[in-house]
N, CA, C and O atoms as a GROMACS GRO file, in nm:
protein
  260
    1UNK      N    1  -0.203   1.974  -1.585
    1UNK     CA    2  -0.294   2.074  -1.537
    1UNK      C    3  -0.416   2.089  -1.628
    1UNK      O    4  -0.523   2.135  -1.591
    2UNK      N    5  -0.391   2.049  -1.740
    2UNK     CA    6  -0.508   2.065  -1.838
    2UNK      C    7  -0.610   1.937  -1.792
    2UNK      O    8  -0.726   1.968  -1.819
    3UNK      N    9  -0.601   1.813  -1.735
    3UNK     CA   10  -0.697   1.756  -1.716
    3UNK      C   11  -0.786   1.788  -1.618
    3UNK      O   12  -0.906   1.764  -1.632
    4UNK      N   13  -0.709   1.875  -1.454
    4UNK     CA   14  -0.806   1.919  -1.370
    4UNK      C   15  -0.866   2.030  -1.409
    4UNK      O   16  -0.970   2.056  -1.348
    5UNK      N   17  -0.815   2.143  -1.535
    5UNK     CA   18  -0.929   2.262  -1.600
    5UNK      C   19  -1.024   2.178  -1.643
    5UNK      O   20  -1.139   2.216  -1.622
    6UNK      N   21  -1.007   2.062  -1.704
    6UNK     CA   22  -1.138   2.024  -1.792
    6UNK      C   23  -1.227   1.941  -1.693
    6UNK      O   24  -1.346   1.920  -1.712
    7UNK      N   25  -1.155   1.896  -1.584
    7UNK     CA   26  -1.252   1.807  -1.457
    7UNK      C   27  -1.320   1.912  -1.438
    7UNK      O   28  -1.438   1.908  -1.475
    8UNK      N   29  -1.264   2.049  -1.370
    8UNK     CA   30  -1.337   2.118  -1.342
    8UNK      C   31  -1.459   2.166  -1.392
    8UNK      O   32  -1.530   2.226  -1.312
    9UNK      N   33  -1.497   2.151  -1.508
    9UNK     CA   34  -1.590   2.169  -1.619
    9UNK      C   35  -1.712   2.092  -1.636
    9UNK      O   36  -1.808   2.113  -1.710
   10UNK      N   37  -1.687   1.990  -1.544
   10UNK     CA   38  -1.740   1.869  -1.625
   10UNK      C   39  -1.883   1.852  -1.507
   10UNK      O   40  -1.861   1.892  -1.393
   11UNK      N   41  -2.019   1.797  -1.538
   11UNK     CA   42  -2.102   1.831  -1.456
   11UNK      C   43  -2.104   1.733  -1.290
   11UNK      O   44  -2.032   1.636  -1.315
   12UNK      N   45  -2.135   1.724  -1.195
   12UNK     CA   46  -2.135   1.706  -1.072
   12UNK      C   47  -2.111   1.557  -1.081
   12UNK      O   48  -2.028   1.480  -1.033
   13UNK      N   49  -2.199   1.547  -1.147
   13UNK     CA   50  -2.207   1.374  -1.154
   13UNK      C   51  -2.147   1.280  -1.236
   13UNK      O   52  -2.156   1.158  -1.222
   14UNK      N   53  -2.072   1.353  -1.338
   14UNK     CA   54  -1.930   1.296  -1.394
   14UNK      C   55  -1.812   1.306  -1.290
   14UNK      O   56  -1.738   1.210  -1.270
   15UNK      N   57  -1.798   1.429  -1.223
   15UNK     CA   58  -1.720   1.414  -1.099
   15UNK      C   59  -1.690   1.313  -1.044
   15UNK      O   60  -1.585   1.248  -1.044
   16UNK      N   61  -1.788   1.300  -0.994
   16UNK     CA   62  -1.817   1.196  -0.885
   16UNK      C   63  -1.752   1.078  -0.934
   16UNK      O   64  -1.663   1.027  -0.866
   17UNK      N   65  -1.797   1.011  -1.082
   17UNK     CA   66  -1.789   0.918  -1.156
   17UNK      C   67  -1.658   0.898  -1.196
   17UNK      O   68  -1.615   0.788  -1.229
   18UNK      N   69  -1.586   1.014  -1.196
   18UNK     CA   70  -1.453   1.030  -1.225
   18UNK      C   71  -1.355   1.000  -1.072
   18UNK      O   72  -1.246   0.943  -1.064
   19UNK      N   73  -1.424   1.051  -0.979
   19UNK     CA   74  -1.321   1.006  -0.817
   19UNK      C   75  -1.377   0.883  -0.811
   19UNK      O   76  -1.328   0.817  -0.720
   20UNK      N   77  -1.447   0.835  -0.863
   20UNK     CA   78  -1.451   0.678  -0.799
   20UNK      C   79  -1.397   0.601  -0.854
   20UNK      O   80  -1.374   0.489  -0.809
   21UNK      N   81  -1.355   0.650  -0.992
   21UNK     CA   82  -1.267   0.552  -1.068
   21UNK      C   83  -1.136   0.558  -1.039
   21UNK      O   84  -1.064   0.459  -1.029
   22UNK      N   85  -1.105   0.661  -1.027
   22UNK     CA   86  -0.956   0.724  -0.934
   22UNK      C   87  -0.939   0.641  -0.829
   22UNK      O   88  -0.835   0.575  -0.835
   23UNK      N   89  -1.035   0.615  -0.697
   23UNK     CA   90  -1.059   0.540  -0.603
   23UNK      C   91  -1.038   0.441  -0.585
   23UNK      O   92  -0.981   0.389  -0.488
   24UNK      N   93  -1.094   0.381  -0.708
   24UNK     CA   94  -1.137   0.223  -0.714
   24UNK      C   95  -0.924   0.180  -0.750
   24UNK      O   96  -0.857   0.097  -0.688
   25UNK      N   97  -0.875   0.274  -0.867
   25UNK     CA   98  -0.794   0.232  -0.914
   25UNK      C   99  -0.618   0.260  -0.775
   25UNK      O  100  -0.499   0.231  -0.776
   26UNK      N  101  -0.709   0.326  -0.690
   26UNK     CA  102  -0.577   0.356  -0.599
   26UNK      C  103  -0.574   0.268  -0.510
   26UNK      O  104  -0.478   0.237  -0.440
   27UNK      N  105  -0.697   0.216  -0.511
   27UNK     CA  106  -0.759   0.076  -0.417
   27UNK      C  107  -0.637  -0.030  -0.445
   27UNK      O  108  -0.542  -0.074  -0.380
   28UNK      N  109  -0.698  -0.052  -0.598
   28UNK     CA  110  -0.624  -0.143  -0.633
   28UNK      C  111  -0.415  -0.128  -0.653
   28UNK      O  112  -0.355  -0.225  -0.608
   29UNK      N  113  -0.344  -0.039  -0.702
   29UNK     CA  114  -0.248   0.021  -0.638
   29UNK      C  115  -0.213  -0.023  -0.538
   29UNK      O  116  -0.104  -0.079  -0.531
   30UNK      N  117  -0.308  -0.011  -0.412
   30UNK     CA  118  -0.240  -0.027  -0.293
   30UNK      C  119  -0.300  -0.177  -0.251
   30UNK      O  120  -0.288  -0.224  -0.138
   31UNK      N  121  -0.359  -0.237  -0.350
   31UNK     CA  122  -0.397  -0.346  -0.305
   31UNK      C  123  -0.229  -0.433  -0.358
   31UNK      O  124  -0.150  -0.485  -0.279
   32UNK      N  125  -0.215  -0.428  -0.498
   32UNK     CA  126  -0.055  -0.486  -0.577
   32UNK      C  127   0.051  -0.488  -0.500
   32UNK      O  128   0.135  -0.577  -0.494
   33UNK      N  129   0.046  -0.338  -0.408
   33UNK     CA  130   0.194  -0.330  -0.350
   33UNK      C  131   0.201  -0.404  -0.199
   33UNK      O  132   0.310  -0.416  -0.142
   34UNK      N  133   0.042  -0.468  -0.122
   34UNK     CA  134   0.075  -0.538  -0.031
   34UNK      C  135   0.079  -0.672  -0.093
   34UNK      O  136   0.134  -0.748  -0.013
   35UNK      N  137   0.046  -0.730  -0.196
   35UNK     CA  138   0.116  -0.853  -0.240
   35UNK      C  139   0.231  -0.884  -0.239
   35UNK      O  140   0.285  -0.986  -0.195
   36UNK      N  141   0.283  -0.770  -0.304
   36UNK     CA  142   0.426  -0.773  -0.339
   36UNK      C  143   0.515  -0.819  -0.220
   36UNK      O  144   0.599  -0.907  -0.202
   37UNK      N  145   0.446  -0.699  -0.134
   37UNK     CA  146   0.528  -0.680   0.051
   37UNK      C  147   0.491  -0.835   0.080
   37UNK      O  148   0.583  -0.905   0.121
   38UNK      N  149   0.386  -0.883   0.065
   38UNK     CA  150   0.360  -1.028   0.132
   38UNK      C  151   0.406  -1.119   0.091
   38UNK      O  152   0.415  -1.217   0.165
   39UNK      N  153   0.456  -1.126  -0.048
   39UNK     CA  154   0.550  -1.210  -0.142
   39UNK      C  155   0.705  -1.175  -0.101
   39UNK      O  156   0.793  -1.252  -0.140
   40UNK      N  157   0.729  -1.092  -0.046
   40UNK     CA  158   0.855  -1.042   0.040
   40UNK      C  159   0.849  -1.082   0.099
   40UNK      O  160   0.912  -1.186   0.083
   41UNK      N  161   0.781  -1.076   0.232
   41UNK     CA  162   0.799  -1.143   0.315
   41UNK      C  163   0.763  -1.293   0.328
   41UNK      O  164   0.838  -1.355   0.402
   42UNK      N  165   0.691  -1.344   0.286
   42UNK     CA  166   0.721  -1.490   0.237
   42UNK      C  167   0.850  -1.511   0.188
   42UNK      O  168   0.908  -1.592   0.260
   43UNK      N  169   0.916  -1.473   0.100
   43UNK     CA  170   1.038  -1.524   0.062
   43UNK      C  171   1.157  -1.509   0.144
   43UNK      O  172   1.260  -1.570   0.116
   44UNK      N  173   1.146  -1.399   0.284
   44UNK     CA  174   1.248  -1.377   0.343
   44UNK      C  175   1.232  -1.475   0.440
   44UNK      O  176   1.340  -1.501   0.492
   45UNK      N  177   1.119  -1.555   0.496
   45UNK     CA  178   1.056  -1.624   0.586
   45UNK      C  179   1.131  -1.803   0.539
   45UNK      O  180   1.165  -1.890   0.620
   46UNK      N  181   1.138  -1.812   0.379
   46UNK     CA  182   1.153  -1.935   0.318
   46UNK      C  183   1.273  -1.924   0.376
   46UNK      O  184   1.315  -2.007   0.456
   47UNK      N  185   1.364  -1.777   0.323
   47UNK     CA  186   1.526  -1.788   0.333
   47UNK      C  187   1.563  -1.824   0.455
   47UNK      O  188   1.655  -1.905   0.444
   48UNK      N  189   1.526  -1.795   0.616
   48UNK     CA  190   1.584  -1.750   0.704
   48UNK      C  191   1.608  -1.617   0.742
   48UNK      O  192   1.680  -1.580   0.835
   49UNK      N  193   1.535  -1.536   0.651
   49UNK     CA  194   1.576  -1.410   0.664
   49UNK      C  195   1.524  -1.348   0.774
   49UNK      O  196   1.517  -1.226   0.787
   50UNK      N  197   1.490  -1.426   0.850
   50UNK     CA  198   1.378  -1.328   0.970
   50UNK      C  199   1.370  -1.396   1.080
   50UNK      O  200   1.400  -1.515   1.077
   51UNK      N  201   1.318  -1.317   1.230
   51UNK     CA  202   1.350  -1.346   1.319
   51UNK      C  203   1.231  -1.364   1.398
   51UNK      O  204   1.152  -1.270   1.396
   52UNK      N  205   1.190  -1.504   1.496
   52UNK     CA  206   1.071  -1.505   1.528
   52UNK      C  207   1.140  -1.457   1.717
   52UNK      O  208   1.243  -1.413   1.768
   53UNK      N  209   0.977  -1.509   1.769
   53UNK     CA  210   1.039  -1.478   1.894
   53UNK      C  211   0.925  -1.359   1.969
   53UNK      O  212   0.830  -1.314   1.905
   54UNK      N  213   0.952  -1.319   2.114
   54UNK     CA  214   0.819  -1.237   2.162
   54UNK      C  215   0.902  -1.104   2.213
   54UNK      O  216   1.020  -1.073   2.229
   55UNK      N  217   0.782  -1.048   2.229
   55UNK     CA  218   0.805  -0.874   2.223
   55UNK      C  219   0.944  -0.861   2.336
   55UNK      O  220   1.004  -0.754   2.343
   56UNK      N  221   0.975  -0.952   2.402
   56UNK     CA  222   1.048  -0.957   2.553
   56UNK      C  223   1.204  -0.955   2.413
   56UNK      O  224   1.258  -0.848   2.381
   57UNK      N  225   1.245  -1.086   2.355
   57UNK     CA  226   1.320  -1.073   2.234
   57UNK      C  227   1.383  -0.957   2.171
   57UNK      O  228   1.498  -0.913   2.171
   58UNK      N  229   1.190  -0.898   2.081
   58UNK     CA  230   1.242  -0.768   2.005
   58UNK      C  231   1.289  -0.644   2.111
   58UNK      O  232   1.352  -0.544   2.076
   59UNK      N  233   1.255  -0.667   2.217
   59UNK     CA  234   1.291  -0.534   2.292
   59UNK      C  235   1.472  -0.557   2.320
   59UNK      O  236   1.559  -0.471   2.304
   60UNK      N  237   1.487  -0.669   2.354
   60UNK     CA  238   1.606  -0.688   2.393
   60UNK      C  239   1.754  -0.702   2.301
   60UNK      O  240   1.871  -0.710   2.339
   61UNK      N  241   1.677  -0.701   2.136
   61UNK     CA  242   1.725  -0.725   2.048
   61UNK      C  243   1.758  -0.536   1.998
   61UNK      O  244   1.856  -0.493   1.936
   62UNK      N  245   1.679  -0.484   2.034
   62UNK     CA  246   1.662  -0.337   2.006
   62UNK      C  247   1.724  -0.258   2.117
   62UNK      O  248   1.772  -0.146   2.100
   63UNK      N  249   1.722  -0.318   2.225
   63UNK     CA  250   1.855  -0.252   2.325
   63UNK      C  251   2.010  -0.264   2.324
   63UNK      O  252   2.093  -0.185   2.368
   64UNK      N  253   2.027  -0.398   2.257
   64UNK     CA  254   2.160  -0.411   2.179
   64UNK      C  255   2.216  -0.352   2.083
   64UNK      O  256   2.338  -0.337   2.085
   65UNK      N  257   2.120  -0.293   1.953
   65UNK     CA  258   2.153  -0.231   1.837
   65UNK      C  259   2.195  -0.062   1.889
   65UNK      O  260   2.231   0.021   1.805
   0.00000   0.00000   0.00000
């Protein structure tokens, strides 16, 4: 809580300067964790782990479960 008293303090245009770095860095955050997911799924794709096939399939596959 002590860093948003002192954001609060701080003049308009450090603000600013301060959410964009926040921004930039949540960007990136969420940029790491779709690698990851895409490196997942690549590797479940190598294994067999997954199921191809058309929406007619997943529906019919999802009326069974």
């Amino acid at each position: 809580m002590q860093t948003l008293e002192e954001f609060s303090h701080l003049p308009l245009e450090d603000k600013e300067y301060v959410a964009e770095i926040i921004r930039k860095q949540l960007i990136e955050v969420k940029r790491e964790r779709l690698a990851e997911r895409a490196e997942e799924a690549r590797m479940n794709l190598e294994q067999g782990a997954v199921k191809t096939g058309t929406v007619k399939d997943l529906m019919e596959d999802l009326d069974r479960d």
